[in-house]
MDTraj code that builds the backbone (N, CA, C; nanometers):
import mdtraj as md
import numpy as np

residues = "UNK UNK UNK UNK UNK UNK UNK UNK UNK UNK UNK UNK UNK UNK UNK UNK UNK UNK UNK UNK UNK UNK UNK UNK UNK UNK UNK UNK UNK UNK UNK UNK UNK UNK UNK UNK UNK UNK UNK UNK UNK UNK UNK UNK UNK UNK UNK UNK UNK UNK UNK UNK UNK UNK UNK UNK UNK UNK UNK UNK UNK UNK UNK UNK UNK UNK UNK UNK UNK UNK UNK UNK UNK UNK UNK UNK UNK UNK UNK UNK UNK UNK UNK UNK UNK UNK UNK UNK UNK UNK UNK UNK UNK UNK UNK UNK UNK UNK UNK UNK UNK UNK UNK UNK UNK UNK UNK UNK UNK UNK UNK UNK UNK UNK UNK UNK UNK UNK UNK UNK UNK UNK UNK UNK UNK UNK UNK UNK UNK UNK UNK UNK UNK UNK UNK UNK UNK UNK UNK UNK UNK UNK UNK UNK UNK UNK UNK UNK UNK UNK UNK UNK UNK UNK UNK UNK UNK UNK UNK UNK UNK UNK UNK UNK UNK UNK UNK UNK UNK UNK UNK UNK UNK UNK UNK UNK UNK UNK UNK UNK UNK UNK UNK UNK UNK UNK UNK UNK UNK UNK UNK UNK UNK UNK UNK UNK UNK UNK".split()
xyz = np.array([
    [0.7133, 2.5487, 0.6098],
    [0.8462, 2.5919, 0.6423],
    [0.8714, 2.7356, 0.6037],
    [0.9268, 2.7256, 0.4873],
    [0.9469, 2.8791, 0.4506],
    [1.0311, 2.9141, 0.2977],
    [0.8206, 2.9428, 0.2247],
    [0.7947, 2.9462, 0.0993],
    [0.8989, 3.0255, -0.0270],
    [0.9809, 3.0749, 0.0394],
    [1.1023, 3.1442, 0.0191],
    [1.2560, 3.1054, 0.0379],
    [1.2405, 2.9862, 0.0258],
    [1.3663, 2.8845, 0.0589],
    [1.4006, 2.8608, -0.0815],
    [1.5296, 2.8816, -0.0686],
    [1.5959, 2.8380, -0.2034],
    [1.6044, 2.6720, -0.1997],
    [1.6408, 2.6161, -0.2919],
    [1.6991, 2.4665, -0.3315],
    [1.7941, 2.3883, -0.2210],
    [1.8866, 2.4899, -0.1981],
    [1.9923, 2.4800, -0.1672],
    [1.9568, 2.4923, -0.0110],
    [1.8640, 2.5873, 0.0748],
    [1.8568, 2.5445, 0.2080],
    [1.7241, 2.4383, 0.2275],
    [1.6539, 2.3922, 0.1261],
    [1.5418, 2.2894, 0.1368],
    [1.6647, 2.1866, 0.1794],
    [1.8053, 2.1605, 0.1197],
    [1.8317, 2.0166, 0.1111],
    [1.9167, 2.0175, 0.2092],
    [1.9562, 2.1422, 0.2428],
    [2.0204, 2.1570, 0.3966],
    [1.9462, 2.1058, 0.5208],
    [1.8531, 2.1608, 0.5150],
    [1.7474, 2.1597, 0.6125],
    [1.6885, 1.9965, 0.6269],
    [1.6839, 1.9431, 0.4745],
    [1.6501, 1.7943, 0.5098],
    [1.7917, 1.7307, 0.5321],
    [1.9054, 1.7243, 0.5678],
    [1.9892, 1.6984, 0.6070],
    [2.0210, 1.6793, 0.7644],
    [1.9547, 1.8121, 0.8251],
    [1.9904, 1.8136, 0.9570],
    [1.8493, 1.7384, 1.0016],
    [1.7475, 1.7479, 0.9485],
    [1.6678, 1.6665, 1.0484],
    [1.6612, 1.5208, 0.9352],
    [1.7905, 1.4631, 0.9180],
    [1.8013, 1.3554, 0.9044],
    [1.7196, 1.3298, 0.7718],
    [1.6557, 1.3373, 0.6633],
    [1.5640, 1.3181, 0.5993],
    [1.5951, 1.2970, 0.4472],
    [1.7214, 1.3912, 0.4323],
    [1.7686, 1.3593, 0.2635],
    [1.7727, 1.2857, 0.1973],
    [1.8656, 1.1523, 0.2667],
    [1.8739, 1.0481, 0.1968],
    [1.6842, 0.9507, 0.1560],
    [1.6310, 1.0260, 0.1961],
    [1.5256, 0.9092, 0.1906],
    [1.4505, 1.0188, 0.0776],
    [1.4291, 1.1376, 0.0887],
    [1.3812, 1.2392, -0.0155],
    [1.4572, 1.2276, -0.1226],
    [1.5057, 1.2257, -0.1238],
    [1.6447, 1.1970, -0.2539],
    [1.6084, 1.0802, -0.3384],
    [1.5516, 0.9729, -0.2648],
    [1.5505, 0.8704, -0.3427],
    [1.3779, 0.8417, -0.3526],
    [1.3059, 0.9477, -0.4068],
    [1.1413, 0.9051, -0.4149],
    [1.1821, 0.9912, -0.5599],
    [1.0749, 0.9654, -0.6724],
    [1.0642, 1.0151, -0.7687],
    [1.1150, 1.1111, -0.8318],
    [1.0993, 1.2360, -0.7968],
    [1.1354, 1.3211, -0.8301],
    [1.1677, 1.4680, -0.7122],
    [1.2361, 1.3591, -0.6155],
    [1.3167, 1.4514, -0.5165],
    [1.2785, 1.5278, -0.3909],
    [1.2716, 1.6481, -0.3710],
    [1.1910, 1.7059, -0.3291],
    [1.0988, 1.7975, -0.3773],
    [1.0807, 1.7760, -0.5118],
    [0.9207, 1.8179, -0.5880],
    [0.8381, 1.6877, -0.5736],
    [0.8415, 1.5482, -0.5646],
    [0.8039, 1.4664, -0.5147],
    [0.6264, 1.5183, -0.4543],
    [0.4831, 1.4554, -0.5186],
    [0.3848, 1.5003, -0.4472],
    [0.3822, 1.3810, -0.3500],
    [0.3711, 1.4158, -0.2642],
    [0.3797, 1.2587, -0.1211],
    [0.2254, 1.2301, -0.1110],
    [0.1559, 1.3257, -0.1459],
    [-0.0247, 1.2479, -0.1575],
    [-0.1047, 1.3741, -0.0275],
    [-0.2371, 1.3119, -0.0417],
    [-0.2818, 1.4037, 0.0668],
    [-0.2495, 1.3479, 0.2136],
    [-0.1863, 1.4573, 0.3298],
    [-0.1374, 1.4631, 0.4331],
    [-0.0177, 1.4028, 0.4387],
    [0.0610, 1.3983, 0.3559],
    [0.1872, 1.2709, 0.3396],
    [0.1644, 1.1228, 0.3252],
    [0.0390, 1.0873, 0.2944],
    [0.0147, 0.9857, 0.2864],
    [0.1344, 0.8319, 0.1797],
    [0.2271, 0.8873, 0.1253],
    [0.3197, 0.8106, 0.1171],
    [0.4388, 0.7892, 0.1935],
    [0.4706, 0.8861, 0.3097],
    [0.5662, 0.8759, 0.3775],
    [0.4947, 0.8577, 0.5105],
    [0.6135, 0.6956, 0.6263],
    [0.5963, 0.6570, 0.6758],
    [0.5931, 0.7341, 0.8199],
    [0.5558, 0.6894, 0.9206],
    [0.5346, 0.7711, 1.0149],
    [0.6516, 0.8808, 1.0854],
    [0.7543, 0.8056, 1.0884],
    [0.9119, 0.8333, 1.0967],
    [0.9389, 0.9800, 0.9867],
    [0.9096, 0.9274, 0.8706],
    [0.9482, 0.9899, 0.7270],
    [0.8958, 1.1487, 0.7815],
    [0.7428, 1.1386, 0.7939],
    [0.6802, 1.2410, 0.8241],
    [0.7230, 1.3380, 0.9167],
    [0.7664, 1.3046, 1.0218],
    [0.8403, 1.3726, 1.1587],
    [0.9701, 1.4446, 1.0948],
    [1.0894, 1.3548, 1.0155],
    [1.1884, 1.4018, 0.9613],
    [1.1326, 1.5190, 0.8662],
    [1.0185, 1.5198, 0.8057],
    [1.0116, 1.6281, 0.7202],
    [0.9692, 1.7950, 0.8536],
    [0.8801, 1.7194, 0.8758],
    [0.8095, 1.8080, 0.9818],
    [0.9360, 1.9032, 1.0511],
    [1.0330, 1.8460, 1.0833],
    [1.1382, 1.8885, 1.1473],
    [1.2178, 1.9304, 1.0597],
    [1.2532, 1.9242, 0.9248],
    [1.3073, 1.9967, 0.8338],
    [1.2026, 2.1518, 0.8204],
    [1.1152, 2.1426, 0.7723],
    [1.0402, 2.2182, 0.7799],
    [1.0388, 2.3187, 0.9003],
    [1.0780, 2.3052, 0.9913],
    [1.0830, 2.3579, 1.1230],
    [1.2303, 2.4212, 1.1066],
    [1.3380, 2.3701, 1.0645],
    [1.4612, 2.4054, 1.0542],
    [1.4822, 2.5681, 0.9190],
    [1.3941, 2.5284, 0.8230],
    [1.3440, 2.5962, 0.7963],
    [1.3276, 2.7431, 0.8066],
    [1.2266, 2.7228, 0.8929],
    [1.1666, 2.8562, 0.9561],
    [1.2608, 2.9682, 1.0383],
    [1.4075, 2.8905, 1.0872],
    [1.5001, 2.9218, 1.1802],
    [1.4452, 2.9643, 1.2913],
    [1.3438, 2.8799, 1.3850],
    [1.3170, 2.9207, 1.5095],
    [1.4150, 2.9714, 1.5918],
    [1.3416, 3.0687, 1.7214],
    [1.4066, 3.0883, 1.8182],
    [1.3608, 2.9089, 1.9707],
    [1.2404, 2.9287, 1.9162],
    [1.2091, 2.8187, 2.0120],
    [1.1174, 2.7135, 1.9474],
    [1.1357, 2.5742, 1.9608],
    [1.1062, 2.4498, 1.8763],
    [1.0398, 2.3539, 2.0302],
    [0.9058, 2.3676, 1.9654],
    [0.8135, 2.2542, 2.0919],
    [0.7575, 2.1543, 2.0610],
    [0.8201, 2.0943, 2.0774],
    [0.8294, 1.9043, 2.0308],
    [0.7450, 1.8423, 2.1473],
    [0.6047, 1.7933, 2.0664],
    [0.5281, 1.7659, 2.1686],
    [0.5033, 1.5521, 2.1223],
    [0.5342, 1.4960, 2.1872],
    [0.5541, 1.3536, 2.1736],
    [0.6027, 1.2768, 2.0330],
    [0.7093, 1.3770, 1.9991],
    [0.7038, 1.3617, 1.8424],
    [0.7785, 1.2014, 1.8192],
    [0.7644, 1.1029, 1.8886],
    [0.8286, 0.9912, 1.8413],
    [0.7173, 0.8837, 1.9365],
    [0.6326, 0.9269, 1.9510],
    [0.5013, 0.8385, 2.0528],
    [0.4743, 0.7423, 1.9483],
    [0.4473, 0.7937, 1.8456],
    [0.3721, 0.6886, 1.7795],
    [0.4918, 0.5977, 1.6777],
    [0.5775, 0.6027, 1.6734],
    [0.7256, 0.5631, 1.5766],
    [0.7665, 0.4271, 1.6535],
    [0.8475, 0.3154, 1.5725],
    [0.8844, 0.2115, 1.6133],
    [1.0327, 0.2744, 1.6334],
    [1.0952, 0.1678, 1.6967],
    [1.2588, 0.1855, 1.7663],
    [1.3338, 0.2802, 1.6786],
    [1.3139, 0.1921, 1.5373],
    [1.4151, 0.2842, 1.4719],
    [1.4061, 0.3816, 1.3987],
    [1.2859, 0.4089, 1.3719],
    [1.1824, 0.5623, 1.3345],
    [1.2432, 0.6642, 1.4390],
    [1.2366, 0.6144, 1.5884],
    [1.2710, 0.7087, 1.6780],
    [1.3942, 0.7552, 1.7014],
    [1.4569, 0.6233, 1.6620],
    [1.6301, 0.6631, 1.6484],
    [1.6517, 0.7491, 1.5509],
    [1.5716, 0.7767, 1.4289],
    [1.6158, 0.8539, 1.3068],
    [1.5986, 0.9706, 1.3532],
    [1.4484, 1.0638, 1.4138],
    [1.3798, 1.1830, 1.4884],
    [1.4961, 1.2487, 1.5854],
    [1.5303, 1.0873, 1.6984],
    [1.6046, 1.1383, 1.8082],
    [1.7370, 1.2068, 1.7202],
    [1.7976, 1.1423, 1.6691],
    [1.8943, 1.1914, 1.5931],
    [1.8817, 1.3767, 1.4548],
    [1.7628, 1.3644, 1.4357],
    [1.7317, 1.4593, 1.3450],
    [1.7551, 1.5942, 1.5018],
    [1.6689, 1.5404, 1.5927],
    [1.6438, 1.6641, 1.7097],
    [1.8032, 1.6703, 1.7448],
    [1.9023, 1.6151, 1.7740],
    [2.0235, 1.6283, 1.8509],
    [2.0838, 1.7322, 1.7283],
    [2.0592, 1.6981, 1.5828],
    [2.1568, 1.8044, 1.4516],
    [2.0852, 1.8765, 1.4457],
    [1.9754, 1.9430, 1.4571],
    [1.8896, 2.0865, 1.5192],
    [1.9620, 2.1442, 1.6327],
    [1.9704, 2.0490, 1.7044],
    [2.0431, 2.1195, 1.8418],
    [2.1928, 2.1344, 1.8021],
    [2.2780, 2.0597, 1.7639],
    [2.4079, 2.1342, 1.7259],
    [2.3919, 2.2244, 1.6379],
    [2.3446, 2.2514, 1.5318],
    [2.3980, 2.3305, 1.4310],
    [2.3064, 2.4344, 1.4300],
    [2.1617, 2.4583, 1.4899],
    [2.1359, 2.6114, 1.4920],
    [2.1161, 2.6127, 1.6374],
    [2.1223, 2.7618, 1.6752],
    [2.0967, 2.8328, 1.8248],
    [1.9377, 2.8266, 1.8422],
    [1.9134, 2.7418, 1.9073],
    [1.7351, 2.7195, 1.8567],
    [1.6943, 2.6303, 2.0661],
    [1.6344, 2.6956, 2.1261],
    [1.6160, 2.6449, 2.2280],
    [1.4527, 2.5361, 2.2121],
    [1.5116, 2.4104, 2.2482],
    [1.4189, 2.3152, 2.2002],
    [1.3313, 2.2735, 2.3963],
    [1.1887, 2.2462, 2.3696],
    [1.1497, 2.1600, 2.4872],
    [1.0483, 2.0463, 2.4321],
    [1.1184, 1.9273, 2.4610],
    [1.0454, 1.8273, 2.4194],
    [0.9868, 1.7549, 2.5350],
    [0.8110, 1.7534, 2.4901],
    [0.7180, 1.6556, 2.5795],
    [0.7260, 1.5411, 2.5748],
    [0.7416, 1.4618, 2.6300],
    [0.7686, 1.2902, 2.5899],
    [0.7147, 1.1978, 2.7254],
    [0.6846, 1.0894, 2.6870],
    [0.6641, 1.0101, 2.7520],
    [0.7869, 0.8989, 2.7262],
    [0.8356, 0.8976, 2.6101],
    [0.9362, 0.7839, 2.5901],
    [1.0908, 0.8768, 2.6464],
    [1.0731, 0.8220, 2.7610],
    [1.2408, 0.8526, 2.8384],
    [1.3692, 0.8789, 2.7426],
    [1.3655, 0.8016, 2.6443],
    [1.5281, 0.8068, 2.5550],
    [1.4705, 0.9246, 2.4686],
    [1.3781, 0.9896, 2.4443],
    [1.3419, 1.1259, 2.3868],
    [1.4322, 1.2460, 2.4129],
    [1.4495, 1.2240, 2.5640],
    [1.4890, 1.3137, 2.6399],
    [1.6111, 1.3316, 2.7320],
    [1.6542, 1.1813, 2.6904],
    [1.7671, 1.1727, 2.8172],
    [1.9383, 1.2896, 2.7737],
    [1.9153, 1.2632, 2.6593],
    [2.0447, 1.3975, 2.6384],
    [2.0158, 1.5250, 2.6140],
    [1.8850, 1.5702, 2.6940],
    [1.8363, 1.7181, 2.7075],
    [1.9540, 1.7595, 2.8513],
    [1.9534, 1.8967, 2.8125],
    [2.0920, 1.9645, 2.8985],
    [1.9806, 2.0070, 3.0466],
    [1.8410, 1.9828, 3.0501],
    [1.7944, 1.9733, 3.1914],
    [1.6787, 1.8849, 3.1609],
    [1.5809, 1.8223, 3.2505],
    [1.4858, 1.7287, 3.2085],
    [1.3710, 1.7886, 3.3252],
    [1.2711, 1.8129, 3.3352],
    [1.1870, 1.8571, 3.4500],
    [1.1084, 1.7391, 3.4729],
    [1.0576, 1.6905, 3.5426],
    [0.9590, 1.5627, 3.5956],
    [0.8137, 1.6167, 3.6417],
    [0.7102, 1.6185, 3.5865],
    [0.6266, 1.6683, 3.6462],
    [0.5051, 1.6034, 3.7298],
    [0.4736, 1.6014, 3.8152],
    [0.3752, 1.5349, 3.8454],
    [0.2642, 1.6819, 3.8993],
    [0.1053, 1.6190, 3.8762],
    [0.0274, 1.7055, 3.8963],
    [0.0247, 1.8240, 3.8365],
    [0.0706, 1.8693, 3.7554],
    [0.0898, 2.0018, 3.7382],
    [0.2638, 2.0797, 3.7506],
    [0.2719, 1.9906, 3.8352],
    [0.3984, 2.0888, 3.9389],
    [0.5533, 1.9762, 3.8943],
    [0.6642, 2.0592, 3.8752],
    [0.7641, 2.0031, 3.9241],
    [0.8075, 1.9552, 4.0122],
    [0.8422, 1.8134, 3.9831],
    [0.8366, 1.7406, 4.1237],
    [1.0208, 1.7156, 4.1375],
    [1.0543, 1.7237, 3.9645],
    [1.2081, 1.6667, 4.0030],
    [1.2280, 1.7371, 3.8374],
    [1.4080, 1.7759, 3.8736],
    [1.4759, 1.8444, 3.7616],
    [1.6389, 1.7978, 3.7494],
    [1.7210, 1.7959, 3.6505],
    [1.8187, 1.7573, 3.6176],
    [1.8669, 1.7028, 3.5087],
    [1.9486, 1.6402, 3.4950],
    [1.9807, 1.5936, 3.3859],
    [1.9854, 1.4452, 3.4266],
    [2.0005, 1.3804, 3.3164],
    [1.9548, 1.2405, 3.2433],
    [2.0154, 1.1609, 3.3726],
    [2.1492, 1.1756, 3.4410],
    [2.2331, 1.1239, 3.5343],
    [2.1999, 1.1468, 3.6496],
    [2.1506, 1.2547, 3.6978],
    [2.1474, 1.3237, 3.8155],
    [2.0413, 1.2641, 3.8270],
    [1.9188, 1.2495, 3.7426],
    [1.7979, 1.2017, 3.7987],
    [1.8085, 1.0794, 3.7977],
    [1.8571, 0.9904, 3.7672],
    [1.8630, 0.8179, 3.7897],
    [1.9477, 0.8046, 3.9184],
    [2.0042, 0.9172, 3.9649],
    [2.1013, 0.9086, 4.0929],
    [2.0014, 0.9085, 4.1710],
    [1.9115, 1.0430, 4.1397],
    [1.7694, 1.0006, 4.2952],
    [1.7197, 0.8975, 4.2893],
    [1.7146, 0.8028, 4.1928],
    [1.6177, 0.7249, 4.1981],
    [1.4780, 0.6897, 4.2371],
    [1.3876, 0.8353, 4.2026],
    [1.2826, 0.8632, 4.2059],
    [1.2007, 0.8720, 4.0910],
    [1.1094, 0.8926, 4.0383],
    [0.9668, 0.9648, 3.9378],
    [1.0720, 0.9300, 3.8078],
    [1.1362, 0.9589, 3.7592],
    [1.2109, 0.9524, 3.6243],
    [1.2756, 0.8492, 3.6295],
    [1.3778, 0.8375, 3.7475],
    [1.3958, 0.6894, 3.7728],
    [1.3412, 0.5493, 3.6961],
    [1.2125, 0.5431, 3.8282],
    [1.1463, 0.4453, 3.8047],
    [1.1116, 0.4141, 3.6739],
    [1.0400, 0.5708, 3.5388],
    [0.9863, 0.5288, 3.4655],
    [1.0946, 0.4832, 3.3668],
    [1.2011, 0.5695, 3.3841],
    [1.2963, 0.4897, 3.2699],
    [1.3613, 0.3411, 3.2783],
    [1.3583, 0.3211, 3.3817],
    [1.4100, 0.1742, 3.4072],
    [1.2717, 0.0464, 3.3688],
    [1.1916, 0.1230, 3.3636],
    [1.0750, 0.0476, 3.3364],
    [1.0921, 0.0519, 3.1752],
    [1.1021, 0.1584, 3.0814],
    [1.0828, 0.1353, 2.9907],
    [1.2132, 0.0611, 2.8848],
    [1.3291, 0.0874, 2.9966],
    [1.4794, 0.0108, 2.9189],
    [1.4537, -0.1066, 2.9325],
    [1.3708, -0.1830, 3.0448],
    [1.3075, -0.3273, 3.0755],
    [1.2084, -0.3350, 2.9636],
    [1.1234, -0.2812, 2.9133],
    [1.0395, -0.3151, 2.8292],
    [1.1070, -0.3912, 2.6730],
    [1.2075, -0.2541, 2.6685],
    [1.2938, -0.2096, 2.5074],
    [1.3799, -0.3525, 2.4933],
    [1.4377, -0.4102, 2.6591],
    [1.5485, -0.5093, 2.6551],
    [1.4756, -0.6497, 2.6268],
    [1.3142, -0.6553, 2.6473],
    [1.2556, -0.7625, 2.6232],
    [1.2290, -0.8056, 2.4965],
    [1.2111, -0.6655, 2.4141],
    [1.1513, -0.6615, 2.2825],
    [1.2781, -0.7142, 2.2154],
    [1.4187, -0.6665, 2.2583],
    [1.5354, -0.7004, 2.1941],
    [1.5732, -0.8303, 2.2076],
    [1.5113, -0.9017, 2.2647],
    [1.5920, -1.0726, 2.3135],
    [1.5372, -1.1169, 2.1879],
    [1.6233, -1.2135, 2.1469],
    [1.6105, -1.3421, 2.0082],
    [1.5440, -1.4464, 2.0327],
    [1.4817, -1.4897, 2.0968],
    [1.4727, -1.5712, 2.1670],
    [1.3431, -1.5914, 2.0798],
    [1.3615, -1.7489, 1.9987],
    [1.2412, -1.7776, 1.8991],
    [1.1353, -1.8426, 1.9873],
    [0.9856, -1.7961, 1.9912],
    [0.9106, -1.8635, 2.0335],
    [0.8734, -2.0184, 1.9891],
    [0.8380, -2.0671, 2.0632],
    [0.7892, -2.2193, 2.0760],
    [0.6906, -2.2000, 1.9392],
    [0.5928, -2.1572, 1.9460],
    [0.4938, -2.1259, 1.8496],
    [0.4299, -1.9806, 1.8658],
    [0.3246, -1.9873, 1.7529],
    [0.2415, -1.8881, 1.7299],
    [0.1519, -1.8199, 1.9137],
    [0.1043, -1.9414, 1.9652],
    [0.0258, -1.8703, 2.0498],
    [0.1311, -1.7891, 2.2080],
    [0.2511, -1.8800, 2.1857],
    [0.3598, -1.8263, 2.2819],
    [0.4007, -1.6745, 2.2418],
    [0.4389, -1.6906, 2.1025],
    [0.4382, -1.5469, 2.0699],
    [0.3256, -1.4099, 2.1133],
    [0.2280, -1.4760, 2.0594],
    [0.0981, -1.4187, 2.1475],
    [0.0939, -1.3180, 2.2530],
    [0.1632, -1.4199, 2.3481],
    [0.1895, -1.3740, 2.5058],
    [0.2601, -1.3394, 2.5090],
    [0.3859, -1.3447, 2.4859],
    [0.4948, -1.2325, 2.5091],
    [0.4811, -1.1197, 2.4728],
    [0.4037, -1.0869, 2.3371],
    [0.3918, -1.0227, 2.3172],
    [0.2536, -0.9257, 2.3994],
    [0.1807, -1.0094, 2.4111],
    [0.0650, -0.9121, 2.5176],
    [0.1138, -0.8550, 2.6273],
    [0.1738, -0.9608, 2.6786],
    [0.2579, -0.9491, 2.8115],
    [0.3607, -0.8008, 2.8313],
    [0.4274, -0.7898, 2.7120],
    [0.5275, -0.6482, 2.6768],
    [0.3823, -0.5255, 2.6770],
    [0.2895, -0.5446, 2.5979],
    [0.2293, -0.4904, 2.5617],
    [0.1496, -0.4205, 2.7644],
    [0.0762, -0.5108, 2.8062],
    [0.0687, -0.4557, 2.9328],
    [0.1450, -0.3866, 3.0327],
    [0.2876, -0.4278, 2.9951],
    [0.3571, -0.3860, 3.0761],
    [0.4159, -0.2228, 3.0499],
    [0.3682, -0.2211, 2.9198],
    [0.4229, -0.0697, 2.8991],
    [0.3227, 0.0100, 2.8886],
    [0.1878, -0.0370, 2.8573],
    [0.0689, 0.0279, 2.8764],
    [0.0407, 0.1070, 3.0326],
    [0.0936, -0.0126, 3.1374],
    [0.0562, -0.0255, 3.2766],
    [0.1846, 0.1290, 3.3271],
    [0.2705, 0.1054, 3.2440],
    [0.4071, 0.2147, 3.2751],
    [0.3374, 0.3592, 3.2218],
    [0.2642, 0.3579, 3.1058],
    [0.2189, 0.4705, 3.0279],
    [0.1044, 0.5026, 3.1050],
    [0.0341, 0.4785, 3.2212],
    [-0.0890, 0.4839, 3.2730],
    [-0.0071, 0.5697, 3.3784],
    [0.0908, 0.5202, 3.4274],
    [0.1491, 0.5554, 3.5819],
    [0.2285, 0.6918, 3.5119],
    [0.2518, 0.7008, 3.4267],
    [0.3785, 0.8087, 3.3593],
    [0.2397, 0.9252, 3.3466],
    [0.1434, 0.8862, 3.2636],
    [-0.0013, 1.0278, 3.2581],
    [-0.0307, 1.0578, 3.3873],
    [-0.0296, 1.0218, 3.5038],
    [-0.0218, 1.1062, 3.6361],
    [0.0689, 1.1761, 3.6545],
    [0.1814, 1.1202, 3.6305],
    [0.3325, 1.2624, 3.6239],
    [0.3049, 1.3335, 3.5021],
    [0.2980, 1.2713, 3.4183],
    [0.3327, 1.3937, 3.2854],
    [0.1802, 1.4198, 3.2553],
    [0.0908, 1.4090, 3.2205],
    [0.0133, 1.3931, 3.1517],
    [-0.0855, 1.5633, 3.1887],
    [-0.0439, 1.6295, 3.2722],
    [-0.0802, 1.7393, 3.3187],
    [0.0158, 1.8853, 3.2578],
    [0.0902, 1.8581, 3.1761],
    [0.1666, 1.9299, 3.1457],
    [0.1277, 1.9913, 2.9892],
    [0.0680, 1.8353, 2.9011],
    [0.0461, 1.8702, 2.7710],
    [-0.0818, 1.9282, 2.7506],
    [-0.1363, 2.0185, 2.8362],
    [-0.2690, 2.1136, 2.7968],
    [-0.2462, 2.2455, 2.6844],
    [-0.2980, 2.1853, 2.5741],
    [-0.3035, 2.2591, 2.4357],
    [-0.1812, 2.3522, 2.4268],
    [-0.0632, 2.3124, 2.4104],
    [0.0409, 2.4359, 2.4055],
    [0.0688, 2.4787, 2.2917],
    [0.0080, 2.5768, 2.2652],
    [0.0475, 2.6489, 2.1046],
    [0.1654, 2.7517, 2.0809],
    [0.1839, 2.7504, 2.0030],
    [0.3070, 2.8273, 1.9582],
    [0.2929, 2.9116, 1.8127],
    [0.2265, 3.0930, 1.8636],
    [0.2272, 3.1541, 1.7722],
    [0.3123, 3.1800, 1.6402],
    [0.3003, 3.0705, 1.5516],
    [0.4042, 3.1533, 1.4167],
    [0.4646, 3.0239, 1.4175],
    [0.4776, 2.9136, 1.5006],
    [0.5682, 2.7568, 1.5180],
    [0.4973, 2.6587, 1.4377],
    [0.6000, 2.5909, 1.4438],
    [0.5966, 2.4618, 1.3298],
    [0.4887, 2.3583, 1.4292],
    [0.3896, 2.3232, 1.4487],
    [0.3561, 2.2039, 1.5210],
    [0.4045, 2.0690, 1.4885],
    [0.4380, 2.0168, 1.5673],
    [0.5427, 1.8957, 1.5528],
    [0.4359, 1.7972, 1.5996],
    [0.3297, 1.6749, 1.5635],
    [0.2418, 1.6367, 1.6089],
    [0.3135, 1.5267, 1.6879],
])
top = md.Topology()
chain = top.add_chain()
for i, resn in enumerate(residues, 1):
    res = top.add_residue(resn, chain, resSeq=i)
    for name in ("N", "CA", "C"):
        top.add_atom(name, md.element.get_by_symbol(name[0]), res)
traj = md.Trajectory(xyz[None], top)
């Protein structure tokens, strides 16, 4: 981030990307050693720092490359939320790569790419109005998210099984069809002097 940070903007900074309350409460704060590579903080945890750290630096431009791919629902809800108080409170132009649609849906434009090329642009509304390329994939993945959310106790162990494989193909099969649109876009993008956001 930036080795020259007082106290006082470390805990700012873990504030806006959501992260304080959970730094706050490990040992000894944010002197806290988290281990080698963060190895005590959870995958979620890690991103919130990463993005403090980034806040930090006071970018002009912040490139968020699948930073909630690997995070469960509510890991991503914490990130999505850390990225939206980056975006209110500093002047910081953000572009986030994503494959998970709700990454992106309250970006102020969204580009769709297929092949290389822009195939479709707009915002979160405008593009579910075409009902094309972004369309499809987000409705696929709110179908996935709405399955995972049903209560619905399995019969047994091996029923569970299948539903669960079953979710599991179906978003794999969505993530296969989504790397032909997107998957041409994330060729090594570096950012001289930037925070990499993994």
């Amino acid at each position: 981030g930036n080795p020259n940070a007082t106290e006082e903007e470390m805990k700012e900074a873990l504030k806006v990307a959501n992260a304080y309350d959970f730094v706050m409460k490990m040992p000894q704060g944010i002197n806290t050693d988290v281990g080698s590579l963060g190895g005590m903080l959870s995958g979620g945890q890690k991103q919130r720092i990463a993005l403090a750290r980034a806040v930090l630096r006071n970018p002009d431009l912040l490139i968020l490359d699948e930073a909630t791919s690997a995070l469960d629902s509510k890991n991503e809800l914490q990130v999505q939320k850390a990225i939206e108080n980056i975006n209110k409170k500093h002047k910081v132009t953000t572009i986030i790569i994503a494959h998970r649609l709700n990454t992106v849906k309250h970006a102020d434009t969204i580009m769709v790419f297929e092949r290389g090329r822009i195939a479709e642009q707009g915002n979160h509304e405008s593009l579910l109005r075409l009902n094309q390329i972004y369309a499809k994939f987000y409705k696929s993945q709110e179908t996935a998210v709405d399955i995972l959310a049903k209560k619905e106790a399995p019969v047994n162990d091996l029923e569970l099984e299948d539903k669960q494989a079953n979710i599991k193909f179906t978003t794999d099969e969505v993530k296969d069809e989504e790397s032909d649109h997107f998957g041409d876009t994330r060729d090594n993008i570096k950012l001289n002097g930037g925070v990499p956001v993994p």
